[in-house]
N, C-alpha and C positions, 0 to 999 in steps of 0.2 A: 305198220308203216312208220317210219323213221322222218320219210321226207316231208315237208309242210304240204299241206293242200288235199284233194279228193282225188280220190281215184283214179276220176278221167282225165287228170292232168298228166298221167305216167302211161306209156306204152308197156305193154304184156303179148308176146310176143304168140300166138296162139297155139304152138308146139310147145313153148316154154312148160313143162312139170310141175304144176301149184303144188307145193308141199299143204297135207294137212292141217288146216285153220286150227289151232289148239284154244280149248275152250275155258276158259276162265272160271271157275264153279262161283256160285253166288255165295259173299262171307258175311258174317255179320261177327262184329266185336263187341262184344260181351263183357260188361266192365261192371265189377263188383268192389266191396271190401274185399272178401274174399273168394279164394278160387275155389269149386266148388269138390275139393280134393278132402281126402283124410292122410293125413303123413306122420310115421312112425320108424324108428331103428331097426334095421333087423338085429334081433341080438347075436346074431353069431359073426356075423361081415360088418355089425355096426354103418352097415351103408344106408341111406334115408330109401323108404320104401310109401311108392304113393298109389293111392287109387280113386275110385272117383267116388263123392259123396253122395248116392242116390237121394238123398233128402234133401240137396240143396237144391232150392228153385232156378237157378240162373241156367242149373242141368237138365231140370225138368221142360223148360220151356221151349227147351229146342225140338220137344216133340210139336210144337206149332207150326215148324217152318218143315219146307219139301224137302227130300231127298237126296237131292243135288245142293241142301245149302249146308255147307260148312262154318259152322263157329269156332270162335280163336274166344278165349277165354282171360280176359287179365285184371289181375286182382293180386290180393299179400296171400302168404302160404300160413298156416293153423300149427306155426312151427316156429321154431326160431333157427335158421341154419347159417352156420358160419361162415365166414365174406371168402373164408379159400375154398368153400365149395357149393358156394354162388351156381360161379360160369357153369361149372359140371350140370347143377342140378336145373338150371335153366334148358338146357339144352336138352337133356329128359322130358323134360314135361313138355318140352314145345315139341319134340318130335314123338311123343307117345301121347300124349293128352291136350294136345293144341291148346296150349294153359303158357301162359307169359307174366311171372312173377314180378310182384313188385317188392327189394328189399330194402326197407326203411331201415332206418336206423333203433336201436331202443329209444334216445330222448325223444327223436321225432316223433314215433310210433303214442309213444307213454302222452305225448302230447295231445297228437291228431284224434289218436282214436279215445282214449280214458279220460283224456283231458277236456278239447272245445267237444267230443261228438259229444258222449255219453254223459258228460256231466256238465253239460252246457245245451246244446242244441236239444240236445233228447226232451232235458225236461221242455222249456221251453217251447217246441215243437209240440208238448202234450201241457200246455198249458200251465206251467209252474213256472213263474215268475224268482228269482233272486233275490227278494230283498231284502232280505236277512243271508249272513254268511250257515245260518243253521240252515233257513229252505234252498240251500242249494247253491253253485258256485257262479260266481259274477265272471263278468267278461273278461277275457283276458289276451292282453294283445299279445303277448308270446304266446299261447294257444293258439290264437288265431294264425298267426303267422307261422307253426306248424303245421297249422290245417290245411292252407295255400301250397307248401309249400309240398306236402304228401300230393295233394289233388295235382300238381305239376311233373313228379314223379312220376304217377298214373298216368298219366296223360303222352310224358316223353317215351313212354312203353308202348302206348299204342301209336305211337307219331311208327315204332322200330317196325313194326310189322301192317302197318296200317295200305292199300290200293286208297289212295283217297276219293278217284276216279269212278273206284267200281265200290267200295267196300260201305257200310252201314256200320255206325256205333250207336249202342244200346248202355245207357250208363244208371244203375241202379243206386238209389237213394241215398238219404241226408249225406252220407258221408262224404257223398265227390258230387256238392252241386257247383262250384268254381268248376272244375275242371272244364266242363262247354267252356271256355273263354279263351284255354290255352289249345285248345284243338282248333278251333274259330281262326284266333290268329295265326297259326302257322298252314293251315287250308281253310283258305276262306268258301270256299264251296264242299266243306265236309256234309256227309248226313250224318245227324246226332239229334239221337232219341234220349230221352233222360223221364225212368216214372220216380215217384215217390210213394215207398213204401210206408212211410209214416204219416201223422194226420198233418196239413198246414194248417199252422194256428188260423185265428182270426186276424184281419189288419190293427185292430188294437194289443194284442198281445205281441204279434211279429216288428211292430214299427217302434219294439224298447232294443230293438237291436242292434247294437253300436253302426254294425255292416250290412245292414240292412238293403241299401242299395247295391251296393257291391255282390252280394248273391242272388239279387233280381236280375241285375244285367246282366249278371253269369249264366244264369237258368235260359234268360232270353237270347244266349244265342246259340241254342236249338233248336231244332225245326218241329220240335214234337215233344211237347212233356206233358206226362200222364199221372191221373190220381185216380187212385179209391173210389170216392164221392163226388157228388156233384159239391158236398159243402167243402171240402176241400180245394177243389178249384174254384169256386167262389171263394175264398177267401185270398187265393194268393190272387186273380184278376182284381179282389177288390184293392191286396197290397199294390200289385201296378198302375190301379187310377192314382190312389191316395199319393203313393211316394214317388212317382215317374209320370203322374201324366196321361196316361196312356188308356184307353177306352178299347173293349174287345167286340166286335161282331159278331154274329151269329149267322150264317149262309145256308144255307140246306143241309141241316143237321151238325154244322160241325162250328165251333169256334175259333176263333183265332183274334190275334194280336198284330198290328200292326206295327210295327219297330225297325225305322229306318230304310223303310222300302222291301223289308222282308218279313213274312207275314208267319207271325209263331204257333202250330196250333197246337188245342188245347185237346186232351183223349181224357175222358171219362171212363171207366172199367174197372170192376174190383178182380185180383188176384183169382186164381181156382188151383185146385188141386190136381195131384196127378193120378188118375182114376186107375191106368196101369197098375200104378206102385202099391196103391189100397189094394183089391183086386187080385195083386200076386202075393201079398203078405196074409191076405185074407183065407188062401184057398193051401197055407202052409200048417204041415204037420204041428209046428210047433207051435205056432197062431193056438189051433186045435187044442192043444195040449194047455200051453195058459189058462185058456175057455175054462176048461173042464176045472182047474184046481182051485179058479177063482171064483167056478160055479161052487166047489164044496166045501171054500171060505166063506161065502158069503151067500150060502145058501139060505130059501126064507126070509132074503132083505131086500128092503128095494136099494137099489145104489145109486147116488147120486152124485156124479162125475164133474170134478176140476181138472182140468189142466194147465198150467200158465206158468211162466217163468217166474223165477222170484225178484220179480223188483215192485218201485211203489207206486204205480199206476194200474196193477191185476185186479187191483181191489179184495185181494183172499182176505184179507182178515177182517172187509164190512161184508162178504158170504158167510164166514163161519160166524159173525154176528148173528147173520140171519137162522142161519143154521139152529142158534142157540136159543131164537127165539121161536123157531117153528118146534120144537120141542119143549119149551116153555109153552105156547100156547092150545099145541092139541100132545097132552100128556100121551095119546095111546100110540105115539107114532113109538114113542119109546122105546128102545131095542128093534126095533123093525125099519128102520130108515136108519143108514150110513150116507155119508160124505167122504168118499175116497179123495184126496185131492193130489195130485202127479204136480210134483217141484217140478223144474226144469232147471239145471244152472242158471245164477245169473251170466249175463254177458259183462257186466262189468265188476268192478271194484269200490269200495270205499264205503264211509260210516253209514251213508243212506242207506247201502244197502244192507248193511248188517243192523240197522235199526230198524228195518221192515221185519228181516226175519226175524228177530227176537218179539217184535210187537204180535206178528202172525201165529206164533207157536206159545205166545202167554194166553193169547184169546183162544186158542184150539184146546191148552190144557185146561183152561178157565172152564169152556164147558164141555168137556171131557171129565173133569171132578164133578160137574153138578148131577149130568144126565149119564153117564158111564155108568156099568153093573157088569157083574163078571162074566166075562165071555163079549163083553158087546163094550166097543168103543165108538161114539158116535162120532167121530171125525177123524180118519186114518192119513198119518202122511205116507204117501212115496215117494223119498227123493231119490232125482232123479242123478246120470241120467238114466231115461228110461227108453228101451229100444221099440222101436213102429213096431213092431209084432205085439212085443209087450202092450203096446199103449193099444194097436186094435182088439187086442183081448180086454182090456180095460172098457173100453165102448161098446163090445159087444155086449158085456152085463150089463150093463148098467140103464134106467129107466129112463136119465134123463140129465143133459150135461147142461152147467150152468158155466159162464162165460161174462165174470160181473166185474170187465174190466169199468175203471173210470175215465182211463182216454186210452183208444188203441188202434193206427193205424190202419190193421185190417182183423187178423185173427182168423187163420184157418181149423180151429178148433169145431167149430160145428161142423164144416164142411166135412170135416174128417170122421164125426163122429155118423153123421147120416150114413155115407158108403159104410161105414162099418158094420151099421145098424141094417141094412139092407142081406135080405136072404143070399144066404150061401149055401153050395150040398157042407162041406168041412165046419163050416159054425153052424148049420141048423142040429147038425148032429150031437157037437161039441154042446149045444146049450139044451137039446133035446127036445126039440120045436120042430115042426111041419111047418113045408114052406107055402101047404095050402093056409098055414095062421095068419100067413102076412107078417112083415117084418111094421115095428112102431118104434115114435121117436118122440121126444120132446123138449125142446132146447129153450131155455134160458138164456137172455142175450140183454145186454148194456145197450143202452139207448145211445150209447159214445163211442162206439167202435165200425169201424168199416165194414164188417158183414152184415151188419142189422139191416139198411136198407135192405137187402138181396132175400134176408131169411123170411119173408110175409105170414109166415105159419108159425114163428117163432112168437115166445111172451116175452115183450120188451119191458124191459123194467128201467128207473133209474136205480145204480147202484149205493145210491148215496141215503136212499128211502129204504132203511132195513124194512120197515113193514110194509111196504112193497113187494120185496123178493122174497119172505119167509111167506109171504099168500101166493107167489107165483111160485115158491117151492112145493105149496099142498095143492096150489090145483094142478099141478104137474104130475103129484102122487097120485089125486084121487080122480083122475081125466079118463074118461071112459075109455074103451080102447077101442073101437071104433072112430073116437075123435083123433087118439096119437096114430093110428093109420093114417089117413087123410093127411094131417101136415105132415108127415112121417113122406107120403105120397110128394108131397108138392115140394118138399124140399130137394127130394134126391131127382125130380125132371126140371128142376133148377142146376142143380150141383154136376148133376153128369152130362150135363148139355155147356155147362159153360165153364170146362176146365182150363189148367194153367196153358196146355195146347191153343185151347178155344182165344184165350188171353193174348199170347205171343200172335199169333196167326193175325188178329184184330190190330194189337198194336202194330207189325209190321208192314200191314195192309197200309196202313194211317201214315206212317212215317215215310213209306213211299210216296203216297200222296203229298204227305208234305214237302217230298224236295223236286218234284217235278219240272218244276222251273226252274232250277238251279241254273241252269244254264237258258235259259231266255232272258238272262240280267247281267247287266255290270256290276260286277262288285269290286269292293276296296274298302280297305278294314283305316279306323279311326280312332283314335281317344288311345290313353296308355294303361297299362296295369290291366284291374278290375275293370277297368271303364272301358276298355278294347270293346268295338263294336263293326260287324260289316256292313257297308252300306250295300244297299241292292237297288239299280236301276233299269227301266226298260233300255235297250237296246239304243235307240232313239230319243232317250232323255240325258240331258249331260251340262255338265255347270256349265253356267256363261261364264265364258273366258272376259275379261278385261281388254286384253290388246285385241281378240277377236271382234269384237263391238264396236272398237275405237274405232277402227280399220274400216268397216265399215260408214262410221258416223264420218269419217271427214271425205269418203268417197259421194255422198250425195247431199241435196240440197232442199229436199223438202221434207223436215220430218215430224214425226208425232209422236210427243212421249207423255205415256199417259201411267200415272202413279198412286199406290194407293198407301194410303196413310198410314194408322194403327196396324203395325206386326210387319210395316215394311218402309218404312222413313222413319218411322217413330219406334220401339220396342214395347212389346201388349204389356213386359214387366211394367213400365214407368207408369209412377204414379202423377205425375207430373204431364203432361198432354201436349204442352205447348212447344214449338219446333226451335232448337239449339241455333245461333248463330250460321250454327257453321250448315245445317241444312237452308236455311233461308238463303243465307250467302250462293251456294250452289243453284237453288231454284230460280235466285235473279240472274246468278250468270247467263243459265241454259234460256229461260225465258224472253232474256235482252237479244238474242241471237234471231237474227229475223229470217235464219230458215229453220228456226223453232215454234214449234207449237205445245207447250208444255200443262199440263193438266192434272191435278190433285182430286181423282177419284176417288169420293168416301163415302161412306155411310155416316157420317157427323150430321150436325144440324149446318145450317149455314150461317148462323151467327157465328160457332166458335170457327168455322174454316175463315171467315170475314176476318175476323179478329184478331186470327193467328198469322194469318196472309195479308194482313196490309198493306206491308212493306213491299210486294211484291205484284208491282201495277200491271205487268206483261202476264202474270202466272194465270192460265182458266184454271178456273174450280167447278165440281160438280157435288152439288150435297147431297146426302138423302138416296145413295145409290144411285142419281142421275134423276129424282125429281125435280131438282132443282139446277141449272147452271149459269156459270156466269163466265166469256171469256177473257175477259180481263178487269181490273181493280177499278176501271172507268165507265163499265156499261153494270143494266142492271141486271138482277137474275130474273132468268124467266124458267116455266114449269115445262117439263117435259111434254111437247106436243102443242105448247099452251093452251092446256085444259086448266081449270079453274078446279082448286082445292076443294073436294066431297068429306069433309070431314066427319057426315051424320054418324056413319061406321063407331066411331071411336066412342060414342054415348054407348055402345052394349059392349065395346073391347074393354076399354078405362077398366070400370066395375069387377070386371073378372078376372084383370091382371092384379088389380089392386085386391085382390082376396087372395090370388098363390103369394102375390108379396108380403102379407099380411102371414103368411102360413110358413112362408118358406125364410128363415132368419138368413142376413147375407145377401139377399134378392133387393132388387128397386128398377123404378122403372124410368125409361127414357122416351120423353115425349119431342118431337121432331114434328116439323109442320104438316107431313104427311104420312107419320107412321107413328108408330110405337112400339116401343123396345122394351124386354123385358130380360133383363139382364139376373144370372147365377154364379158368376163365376166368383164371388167371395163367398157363396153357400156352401155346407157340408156337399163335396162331389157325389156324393151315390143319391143323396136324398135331392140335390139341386139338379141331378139327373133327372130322375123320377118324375118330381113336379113339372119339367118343364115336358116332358113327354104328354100326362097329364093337361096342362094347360094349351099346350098343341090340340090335342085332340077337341079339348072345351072351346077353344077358338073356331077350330074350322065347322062344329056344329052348331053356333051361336050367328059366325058371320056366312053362312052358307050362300045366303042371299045377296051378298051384300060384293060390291066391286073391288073385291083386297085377296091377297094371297097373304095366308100364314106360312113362312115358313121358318127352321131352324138354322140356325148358325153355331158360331162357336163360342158356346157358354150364354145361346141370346134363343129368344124368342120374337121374330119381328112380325108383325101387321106392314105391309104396304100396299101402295093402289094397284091395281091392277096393271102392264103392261111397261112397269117401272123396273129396270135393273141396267145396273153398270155394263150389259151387252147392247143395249138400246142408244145409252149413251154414246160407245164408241163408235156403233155403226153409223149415229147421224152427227159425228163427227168427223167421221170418214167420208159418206158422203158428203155435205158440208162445202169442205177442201176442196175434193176432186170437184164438185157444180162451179166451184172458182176459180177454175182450172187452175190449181197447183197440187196437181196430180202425187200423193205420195210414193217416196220412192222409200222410206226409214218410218217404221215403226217400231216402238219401243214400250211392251205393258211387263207392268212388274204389280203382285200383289203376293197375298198370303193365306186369304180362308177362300171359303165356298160363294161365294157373293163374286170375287174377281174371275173363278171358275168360265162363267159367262161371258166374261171381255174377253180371256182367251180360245174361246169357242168362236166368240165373233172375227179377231182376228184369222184364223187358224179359216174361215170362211173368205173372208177379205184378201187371202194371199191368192184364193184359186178365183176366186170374181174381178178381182178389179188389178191381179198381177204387179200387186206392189212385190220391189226386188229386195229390200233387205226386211226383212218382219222377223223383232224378236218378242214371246212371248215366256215370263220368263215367271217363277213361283217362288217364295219366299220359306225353304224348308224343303227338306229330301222326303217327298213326301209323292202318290200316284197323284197325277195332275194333266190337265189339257195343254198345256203348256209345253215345249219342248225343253224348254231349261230351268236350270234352278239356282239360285244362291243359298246358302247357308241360311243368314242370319241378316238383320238390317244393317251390320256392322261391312257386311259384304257388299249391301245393297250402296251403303255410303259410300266405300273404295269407289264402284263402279261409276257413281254418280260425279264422282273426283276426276276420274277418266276423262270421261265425259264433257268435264269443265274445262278440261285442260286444252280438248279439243276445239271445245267451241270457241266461236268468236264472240268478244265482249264488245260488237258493235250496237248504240244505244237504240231502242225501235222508237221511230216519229210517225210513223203510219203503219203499225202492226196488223199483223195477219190477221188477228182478234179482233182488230174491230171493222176490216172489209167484209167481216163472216157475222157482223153484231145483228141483222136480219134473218137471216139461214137458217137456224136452229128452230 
C-alpha cells in the first residue's frame, strides 16, 4: 500500500482481481572485515575470479538460520582490485554471491586494519598495555580517525542495500564496533546485532583508552551484543557502570542495559564449529591418504599437536618450554614423544611479529640440539598455510593437542580436534583402529581463552607456569585410555550439539527478541558524532512542552505545585547544595501568587530545607519524604499523621550502618530525625554496589520487627517509618485543599529518582477520583517512569519554572492558602 492508513479505510471492490501478495524473504546483513570469498586472476583472461571461503565462519553460520532466510554479506575483498574495475566487480558478487564490497583505499586500509586494529586494539583487547614504544604502539589519533572513517564506509554499504523495515544487521567484531552509531543515525529503528569475537579486556585495562567512551556508545546503540564468556561481558557491563553510569538488570535469564529508553541486551555464547565441514573433509580420500603417510612418519610416537597462528599471545614458545622440560625431566619419553606444531600466517605485520617468530624458533632449535638424535626431532614445525584436510589428518594422529594460548578470544582448535578425533569408516581404516576401540582425546587448554569454560574434561593449566603444562603434558601421555574415552565422550556431546548453526540460530532467536518493540516507542536520535544516541519512549510518554503548561497555568485558578529538590531544582553533580538566587527568586514569585500552592518535596533533613528556604515565607516544605511538613515559613512543622517520633529502631540500624561505612571507603551516613541514610555514591561503584545490597539485606533481618521500611534508592540505603513517603504527602495535600473547598483544577509534580515514583502514582490516582482537569506529572531524565512527561535535565526543569513565572501573577499573599489549611494536615 502506498496510501497512509489500514485497510479498512480503502474500498476493494469484490470482483476486483488481487494480484498475488509477493512475499519478501527474511534477510540478514552480515558484516565482517572480510567477505567470506577467496579471489584470484585467472591467468589466461586475467579477469578476477571469486568463490566462496568454506572456512570462513560468517559463511558457516548461515547454516543456523531457515531456508527462506537470505544473507547479503558485506565486508573488504582478500585482494586488492583496481578503482576501474570496482563497479564491474561489485556487481558480480552481488548478483552471484550476495557479497557487497567495501573498497578502502591503501592509506585508509594500511591505517584501519595494520595500524588502530592490530597494532593497537588487538594488543590491548588481550591485555598488553603501550607503555613503552618497544611493548607496542600508542594511540594514535590519525589511526583512529582512519578506523571511524573505514567503520563509515561499512556502514554506507549496508545503508546501499539495507530494507531497514524488514531486514537484520549482524556486525562481527573488534574491527567495526563504531559502526552501530552510523546505521543508528540514519535508521533510528534499525535492528543490529554486533558479537565480539575477541576477549573484552577488564575496566582497568580498557578505561587507558583515549576513546574509550566513544566505542561504548557506539556498541550501545545495538539492540544485542554478544560475547564468548560470561567474564567478558562482565567486564565491558562493568566498563558501562564505571565510565557511563549505567547499571545492567538481569530478568528471566537474559541481561540488559538500560540507555535512554532503549534497553540493550547482553548474549552470552561461545562460537562452534561447523560439524558438516569436519565430517565431509573427514570422510575424503585425501584426508585418508595424509592419515596414512603421517601414520608412517610418525609411527611408534606419540604426537602432540599445536596449532595457532604465529603472533604473541599463542604462547608457542612457553609450550615448547614446556616441551623441553617434560623431556628434561622424564629422560625415557626420549625419542618417543613429538610436538608437531602447525604455523598459521600471521594476520598482521611488523617487528613484534617477527620478534615472536625468531624468539619461538631459537627455543624449538635450543631444544631440538639438547634432546634431538638421529631420525628423531622432538619439536617439528609446519608452516603453514596448511589446508582443513591436511590439519584433520594432523588431529587424527595425534594423542593429544595442546592450546597454551595467554589471552585468546575463543580458539576453535580443540573443537576441531575432538570431531576429528571421533570414529570414522575412512580414518579408522587409514589409522588401522576398530570402531568397536572407541575413538580418545586429550586436550590441553589455557586457563585464558574462550573455550576453556565449554571444555570440563579438558586439563586447564596456566600457560605462564611451565611446570604446570610439562605435568599436564605427561599425564596426557601416560592417562589411561579408558579415562581419554570418557572426556574424549563428553567433549564431542558438547561440540556437536552446540555448533556454529547451534550459535547463529541462538543469537538470532536473541536479536529478535531484542527489537520487538521497536515500534511500540517513539524515537529520535541526539547528541553529535560518537555521541549520536536514540532516545526511545512509550507511546504515551513525551517532554513537557513549555507553551503547553503555560497555556494551561493561566487558564485556571487553583493550583499545586509540588517539586523535588536534589536531581531536579538543584543538579545531584553540585557539590554545593544550597538554592542559586535565581531559583529562590522563581520559588517566591510562584509562591507570592495566591492561586499558588507551591511545595519543596525532599528527602533532606528539615533544618537544611529551613535554612535554604527562609527567604521564602509563602513556599510549603516537606522534609524527610513527607515526615515532616511545614506549609509556610510562619507555621510550625508537624509529623506526618502527627504521630510522635519512635526512634528505638535506630539503636540496632546506627551500629550496622556504621560497620558497612567503616568497610566500605567513600560511604557515610546521614542521620535525619526520622530515618537514616546510608549513602555510596563517592564509593568504588561495583564494590559500593555490592555492600549496599548486603547492608539491605542485614537491615531488613535485624529490623524485621521493628515499624520501618528499608528500602534502596539511588546511590542510598534509607530506614524510614513505616507509612511515610512523598505519595502520602501529596494525597493529604490534596485532600487538604479540596476539604477547603478550593477544589484543584492545576497540578504540577516534577521529580527525578524512585522516591517521587510514588507522588506520581498518587497523582496519576487523584486525576480519576477527584477529576482535577489539568494534571502534570512530569520526571527528571528520559528514563521508564509513572509519569506521563519528562524533562531533560534540571536546566530544563529551570526554563519551565521561568515559564511559569512569567505567567504568574506577583500579587503579595496577606492571608495565604498555607495558613487557612495550617490545621488540616
Amino acid at each position: 500500500m502506498t496510501v497512509p492508513g489500514v485497510l479498512s479505510d480503502h474500498c476493494v471492490d469484490k470482483n476486483d482481481v488481487v494480484s498475488p501478495v509477493t512475499v519478501t524473504p527474511e534477510r540478514r546483513i552480515i558484516v565482517a572485515n572480510q567477505l567470506p570469498l577467496k579471489a584470484h586472476r585467472d591467468g589466461e583472461t586475467s579477469k578476477w575470479v571469486f568463490e566462496y571461503d568454506p572456512d570462513a565462519l560468517v559463511l558457516q553460520l548461515k547454516s543456523g538460520f531457515g531456508p527462506d532466510v537470505e544473507c547479503v554479506y558485506v565486508g573488504s575483498l582478500p585482494a586488492d582490485v583496481d578503482a576501474s574495475e570496482q563497479e564491474e566487480v561489485s556487481q558480480t558478487l552481488l548478483d552471484k554471491f550476495r557479497c557487497v564490497p567495501t573498497f578502502l583505499s591503501l592509506e585508509i586500509q594500511n591505517k584501519f586494519y595494520h595500524g588502530f586494529c592490530k597494532h593497537y586494539l588487538w594488543p590491548l583487547f588481550h591485555y598488553m598495555l603501550p607503555v613503552t614504544r618497544i611493548h607496542g604502539v600508542r594511540f594514535d589519533r590519525v589511526a583512529w580517525q582512519a578506523y571511524v572513517s573505514a567503520n563509515k564506509v561499512f556502514a554506507d554499504k549496508v545503508m546501499e542495500v539495507i530494507n531497514p523495515d524488514e531486514d537484520y544487521v549482524w556486525i562481527h567484531d573488534y574491527h567495526l564496533m563504531v559502526m552501530p552509531t552510523f546505521l543508528r543515525k540514519r535508521f533510528h529503528r534499525v535492528r543490529v546485532g554486533f558479537f565480539l569475537h575477541s576477549p573484552f579486556p577488564s575496566s582497568e585495562i580498557y578505561r587507558t583508552l583515549p576513546v574509550r567512551d566513544e566505542i561504548l556508545r557506539a556498541l550501545l546503540n545495538c539492540d544485542l551484543i554478544g560475547f564468548h564468556t560470561f567474564d567478558y561481558a562482565r567486564h565491558f557491563l562493568s566498563s558501562c557502570s564505571r565510565m557511563l553510569g549505567l547499571d545492567y538488570k538481569s530478568k528471566r535469564g537474559y541481561i540488559g542495559l538500560e540507555y535512554y529508553g532503549r534497553t540493550v541486551s547482553i548474549k552470552i555464547l561461545p562460537v562452534g564449529i561447523h560439524m558438516g565441514q569436519i565430517e565431509s573433509e573427514k570422510a575424503s580420500g585425501r584426508t585418508a591418504k595424509k592419515v596414512e603417510e603421517l601414520k608412517r612418519i610418525y609411527g611408534g610416537k606419540v604426537v602432540i599437536l599445536g596449532v595457532d597462528d604465529m603472533d604473541m599471545f599463542k604462547g608457542i614458545s612457553l609450550k615448547f618450554l614446556a616441551m623441553g622440560q617434560l623431556l628434561e625431566d622424564y629422560p625415557a619419553l626420549r625419542g618417543s614423544v613429538v610436538l608437531v606444531q602447525i604455523v598459521n600466517p600471521a594476520r598482521s605485520r611488523g617487528h613484534d611479529i617477527q620478534e615472536v617468530e625468531d624468539e619461538t624458533r631459537k627455543v624449538a632449535h635450543e631444544v631440538n640440539r639438547r634432546f634431538g638424535q638421529d631420525g628423531y626431532e622432538p619439536i617439528v614445525f609446519v608452516n603453514g598455510p596448511v589446508s582443513t584436510q591436511d590439519k584433520i589428518a594432523y588431529y587424527a594422529i595425534s594423542e593429544c593437542v595442546v592450546v597454551n594460548a595467554v589471552r585468546d578470544g575463543m580458539n576453535l582448535v580443540p573443537y576441531k580436534y575432538t570431531v576429528s578425533r571421533q570414529s570414522s569408516p575412512e580414518l579408522d581404516t587409514a589409522l588401522g583402529v576398530s570402531e568397536a576401540e572407541g575413538r580418545k582425546s586429550v586436550i590441553i587448554v589455557s586457563e585464558f581463552i574462550g573455550c576453556s569454560p565449554s571444555l570440563s574434561g579438558a586439563i586447564r593449566v596456566n600457560p605462564w607456569n611451565i611446570d604446570s603444562v610439562t605435568e599436564a603434558m605427561s599425564l596426557a601421555i601416560t592417562m589411561p585410555d579408558n579415562e581419554k574415552r570418557l572426556r574424549h565422550e563428553k567433549h564431542y556431546k558438547y561440540v556437536s550439539s552446540h555448533d556454529v548453526g547451534y550459535w547463529a540460530k541462538s543469537f538470532d532467536q536473541d536479536l529478535e527478541r531484542a527489537c520487538k518493540e521497536h515500534f511500540h516507542k517513539r524515537v529520535w536520535g541526539v547528541g553529535f558524532g560518537l555521541g549520536f544516541r536514540v532516545v526511545a519512549l512509550g507511546l504515551n510518554f513525551r517532554k513537557l512542552s513549555v507553551e503547553h503548561i503555560v497555556s494551561a497555568f493561566k487558564k485556571t485558578n487553583s493550583r499545586l505545585i509540588l517539586l523535588d529538590y536534589d536531581g531536579t531544582v538543584m543538579p545531584q553533580a553540585s557539590v554545593d547544595k544550597t538554592p542559586s538566587k535565581e531559583v529562590i527568586s522563581i520559588l517566591n514569585v510562584l509562591s507570592n501568587d495566591p492561586k499558588n500552592v507551591v511545595f519543596i518535596v525532599s528527602g533532606r533533613g528539615k533544618d537544611s530545607l529551613s535554612k535554604w528556604f527562609d527567604s521564602c515565607k509563602n513556599l510549603g516544605l516537606s522534609a524527610e519524604h513527607g515526615w515532616l511538613t511545614r506549609w509556610s515559613g510562619d507555621l510550625d512543622w508537624e509529623s506526618c499523621g502527627g504521630l510522635a517520633v519512635d526512634v528505638e529502631w535506630k539503636k540496632v540500624a546506627l551500629p550496622v550502618m556504621e560497620h558497612y561505612t567503616e568497610a566500605t571507603d567513600g560511604s557515610f551516613i546521614e542521620q535525619k530525625e526520622s530515618a537514616l541514610v546510608w549513602h555510596h555514591q563517592e564509593a568504588d561503584p561495583d564494590f559500593g554496589t555490592w555492600q549496599a545490597k548486603e547492608l539491605l539485606d542485614h537491615l531488613e533481618s535485624v529490623l524485621a520487627n521493628e515499624p520501618v521500611v528499608v528500602k534502596r534508592g539511588q546511590q542510598i540505603v534509607e530506614v524510614n517509618p513505616q507509612g511515610v513517603s512523598k505519595g502520602v504527602v501529596v494525597e493529604s495535600l490534596i485532600a487538604s485543599m479540596q476539604s477547603k473547598g478550593k477544589p484543584l483544577d492545576f497540578v504540577l509534580c516534577i521529580g527525578d529518582d524512585r522516591s517521587d515514583e510514588d507522588m506520581f502514582e498518587k497523582i496519576s490516582s487523584s486525576v480519576v477520583n477527584r477529576g482535577i482537569a489539568e494534571v502534570f506529572a512530569c520526571t527528571v531524565g528520559q528514563k521508564p517512569s509513572m509519569a506521563k512527561y519528562y524533562l531533560d535535565d534540571t536546566v530544563d526543569v529551570i526554563k519551565m519554572l521561568h515559564g511559569l513565572e512569567a505567567a504568574s501573577t506577583q500579587v503579595p499573599k496577606t492571608t495565604g492558602i498555607g495558613v487557612s489549611f495550617e490545621t488540616s494536615f
